[in-house]
N, C-alpha and C positions, 0 to 999 in steps of 0.2 A: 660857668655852669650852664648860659642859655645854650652856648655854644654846643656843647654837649648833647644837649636835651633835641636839639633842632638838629645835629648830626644823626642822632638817633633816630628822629620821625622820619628823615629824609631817609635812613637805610630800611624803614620799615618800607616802604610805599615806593623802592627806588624800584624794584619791577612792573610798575604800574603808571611811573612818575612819567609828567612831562618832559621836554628840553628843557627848559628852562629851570625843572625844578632839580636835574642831575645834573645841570650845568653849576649850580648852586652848592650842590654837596661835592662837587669836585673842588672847587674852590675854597669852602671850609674845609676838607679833608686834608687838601695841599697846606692852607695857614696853619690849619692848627697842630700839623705833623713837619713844622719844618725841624726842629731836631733830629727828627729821623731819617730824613733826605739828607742832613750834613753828616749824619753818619754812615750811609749808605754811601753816599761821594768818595768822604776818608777811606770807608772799606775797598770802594773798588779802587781808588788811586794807591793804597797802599800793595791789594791784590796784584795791581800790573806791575807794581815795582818790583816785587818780588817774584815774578815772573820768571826774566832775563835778568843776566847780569849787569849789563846796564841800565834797566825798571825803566823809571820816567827820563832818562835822559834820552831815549829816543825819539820823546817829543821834540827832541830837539836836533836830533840827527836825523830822523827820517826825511824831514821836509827838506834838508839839506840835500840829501842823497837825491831825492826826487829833482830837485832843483837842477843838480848838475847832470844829471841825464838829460832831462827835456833841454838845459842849454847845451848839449850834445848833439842832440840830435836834431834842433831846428839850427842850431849853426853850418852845423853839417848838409841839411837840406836847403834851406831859404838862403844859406850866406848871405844875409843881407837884417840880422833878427836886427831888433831895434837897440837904441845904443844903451849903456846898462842893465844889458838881457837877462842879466841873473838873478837882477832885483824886481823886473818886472815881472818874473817865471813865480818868483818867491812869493810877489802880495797875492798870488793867484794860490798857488801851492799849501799854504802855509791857514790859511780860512777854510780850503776845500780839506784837507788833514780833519779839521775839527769837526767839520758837518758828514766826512766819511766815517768818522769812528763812530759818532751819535746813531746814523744810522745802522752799522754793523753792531753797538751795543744795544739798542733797543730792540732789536729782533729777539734777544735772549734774555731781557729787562723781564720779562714775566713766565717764558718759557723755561727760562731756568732756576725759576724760585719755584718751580712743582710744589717741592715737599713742604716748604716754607707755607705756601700758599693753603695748601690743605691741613696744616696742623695750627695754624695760629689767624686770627681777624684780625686783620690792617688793613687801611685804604691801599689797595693795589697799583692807584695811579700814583701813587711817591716811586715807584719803581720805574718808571720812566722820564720823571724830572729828575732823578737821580743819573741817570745815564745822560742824560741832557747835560746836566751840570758840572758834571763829571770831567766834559768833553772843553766846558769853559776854562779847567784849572790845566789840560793839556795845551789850550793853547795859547794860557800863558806862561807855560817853559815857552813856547815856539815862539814867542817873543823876546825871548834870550838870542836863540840865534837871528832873528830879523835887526836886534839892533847887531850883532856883529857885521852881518852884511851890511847895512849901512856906515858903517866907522869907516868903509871900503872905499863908498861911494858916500862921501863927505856932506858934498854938495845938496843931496838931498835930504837932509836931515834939517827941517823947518819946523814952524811951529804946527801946523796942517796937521804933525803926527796926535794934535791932542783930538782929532776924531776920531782915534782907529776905537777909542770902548763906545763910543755911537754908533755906530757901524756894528759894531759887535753886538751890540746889546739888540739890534734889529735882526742881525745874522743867530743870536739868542730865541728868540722869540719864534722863530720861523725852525728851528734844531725842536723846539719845544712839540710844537705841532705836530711835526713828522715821527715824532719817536713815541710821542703818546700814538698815534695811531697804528705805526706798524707796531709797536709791543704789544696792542691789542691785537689786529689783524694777522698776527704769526700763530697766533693760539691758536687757529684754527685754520690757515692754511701756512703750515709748516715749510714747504720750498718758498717763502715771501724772500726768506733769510738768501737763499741763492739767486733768486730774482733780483734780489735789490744790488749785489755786485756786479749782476754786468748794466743792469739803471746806470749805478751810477760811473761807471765806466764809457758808458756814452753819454750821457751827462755832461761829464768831464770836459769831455771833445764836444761835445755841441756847447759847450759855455764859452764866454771871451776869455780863455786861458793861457794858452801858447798863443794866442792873438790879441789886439784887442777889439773891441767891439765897433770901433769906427774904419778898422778893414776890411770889413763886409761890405761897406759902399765901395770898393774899388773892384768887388767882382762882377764880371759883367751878367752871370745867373742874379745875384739878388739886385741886378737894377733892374735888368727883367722881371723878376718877379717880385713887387715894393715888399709887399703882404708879409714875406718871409725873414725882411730886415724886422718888420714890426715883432712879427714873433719872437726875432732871438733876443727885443728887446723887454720881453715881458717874461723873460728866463729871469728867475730870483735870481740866482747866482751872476748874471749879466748885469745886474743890478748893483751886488754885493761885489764882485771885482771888480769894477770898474769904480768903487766908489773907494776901496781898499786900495786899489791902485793910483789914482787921484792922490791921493794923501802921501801915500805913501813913493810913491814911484814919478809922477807928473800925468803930462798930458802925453798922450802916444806917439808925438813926433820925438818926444824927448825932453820937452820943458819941465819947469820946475812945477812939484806940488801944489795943487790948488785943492779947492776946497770940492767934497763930494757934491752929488747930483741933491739936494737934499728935497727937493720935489718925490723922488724917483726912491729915496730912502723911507720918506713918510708913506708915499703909496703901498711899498713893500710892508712898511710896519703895520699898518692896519688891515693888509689882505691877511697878513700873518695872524695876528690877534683874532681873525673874524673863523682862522683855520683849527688853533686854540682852542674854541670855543666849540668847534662841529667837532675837533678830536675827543675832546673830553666828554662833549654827550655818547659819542658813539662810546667809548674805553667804558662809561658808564653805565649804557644801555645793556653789554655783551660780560662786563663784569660777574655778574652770578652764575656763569656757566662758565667760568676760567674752574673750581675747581673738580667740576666733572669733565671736564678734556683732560686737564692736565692727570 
C-alpha cells in the first residue's frame, strides 16, 4: 500500500522531480511491475518464435553460422588463426549475438508500443528491461550450441566454465543501460535505430573479436602510440571477451582456461550500474512527452 501511495506522489511531481527522486520511481516502478516484464519477455520470445519456422532455434544457428564465416575468412587471410579458432571466434560471437539484439530491440522497445502507450498508464521503463531480458533467455539457447562446440574440443571444458553467468550477469547490467537509453533516445530521434547498426558494426571490429586483445601489443602502430592500447582496453566488450574467452577458450597462445580478469569485471560492473542509473533518470526525465511524439 505505501508502495503505491509513494509511486503515486513520485508520478505527481515526476515533471518537476529531481534525479534522485526519478531515479527512485524507476526503481519502484521496475519492483513492483516485475510480473509484467516476465510477460512482456514470454510475449516477445514466444512472438520471435513464431516468426520463422525455426523461432528460437536460431539462437542457436545464427551464432554458428557466424562462427563459421569469420573462421573462413581469417583462415583464409591470417593462415596462421590461433589453435582451436572456432571456439575462440564463438566465446566472442555468441555474448556479441546478445548485446546486438538488446540493442536492435530497444530501439523499438517504446516506439513500437505507440498505441499501447497512448491508451493505457504503465511505467514505460518495463519496456526496455523487457527487451533487455529478453536478450538473456536468447543466449541461453546459444549455450546449447557452445556446449556442442566444446564436446569438439574436449580439452577445454574445465571447471572455469562456472563464470560464464558472472560474466553475464555484468554483460546484463551493462545490455540494461544501453537499452533503457536508446528506447528513450529513438522517441525522438527516430534514425538512432539505423545509426546504431553500423555502431555496432564497427564496434564489432574495433572489439578483441577475430583477435585477441594481447595482439595489439605486437603491432608496431600501437607501440607507437601506448595511449590507443589503453583505449581498446577500456572498450566494455574488450573487457567482456576477453573475460568470456578466458573461461571459456584459454589464454591466447592456446592454454587451458583460466579464470577471468576479475579486477577489470568489477570496474566494468560498477561503470555499468552508475550508467543504470544516469539511463533511468534521463528515460524518466523525457517520459511524459513519449505520448505526444508517439
Amino acid at each position: 500500500m505505501f508502495g503505491k501511495q509513494r509511486g503515486a506522489v513520485l508520478r505527481e511531481v515526476s515533471g518537476t522531480a529531481g534525479p534522485l527522486a526519478l531515479l527512485a520511481e524507476a526503481i519502484d516502478e521496475i519492483s513492483s511491475r516485475r510480473r509484467l516484464i516476465r510477460y512482456l519477455v514470454q510475449a516477445d520470445m514466444k512472438k520471435r518464435g513464431s516468426d520463422t519456422f525455426l523461432g528460437n532455434l536460431w539462437w542457436i544457428l545464427d551464432p554458428l553460422l557466424q562462427m563459421v564465416v569469420y573462421v573462413v575468412f581469417v583462415t583464409i587471410l591470417a593462415r596462421r588463426p590461433a589453435p582451436d579458432y572456432p571456439l575462440f571466434i564463438f566465446a566472442a560471437v555468441l555474448p556479441w549475438k546478445w548485446f546486438s539484439s538488446v540493442v536492435t530491440d530497444s530501439t523499438l522497445a517504446v516506439v513500437g508500443q505507440g498505441s499501447l502507450i497512448r491508451q493505457i498508464a504503465f511505467p514505460k521503463i518495463v519496456l526496455p528491461i523487457a527487451s533487455a531480458t529478453a536478450g538473456v533467455v536468447g543466449f541461453a539457447w546459444g549455450l546449447l550450441a557452445l556446449i556442442a562446440i566444446m564436446l569438439a574440443f574436449a580439452d577445454r571444458i574445465t571447471p572455469m566454465l562456472i563464470w560464464i553467468p558472472v560474466i553475464a550477469a555484468v554483460q546484463y547490467v551493462f545490455s540494461v543501460a544501453t537499452a533503457i537509453f536508446l528506447a528513450a533516445a529513438n522517441v525522438f530521434f527516430r534514425d538512432l535505430g539505423n545509426v546504431a547498426s553500423h555502431v555496432l558494426r564497427l564496434w564489432w571490429f574495433l572489439s578483441p573479436s577475430l583477435y585477441s586483445l594481447s595482439a595489439l601489443d605486437n603491432l608496431a602502430f600501437i607501440r607507437d602510440h601506448p595511449a590507443l592500447r589503453t583505449i581498446a582496453g577500456l572498450n566494455p566488450f574488450a573487457v567482456l571477451f576477453e573475460a568470456y574467452r578466458a573461461v571459456i577458450y584459454g589464454t591466447p597462445d592456446g592454454g587451458r582456461p583460466v579464470p577471468p580478469n576479475v579486477v577489470g569485471l568489477f570496474e566494468l560492473l560498477v561503470a555499468s550500474t552508475i550508467l543504470v542509473g544516469v539511463a533511468a533518470i534521463f528515460f524518466k526525465r523525457v517520459e511524459p512527452e513519449f505520448a505526444k511524439v508517439l
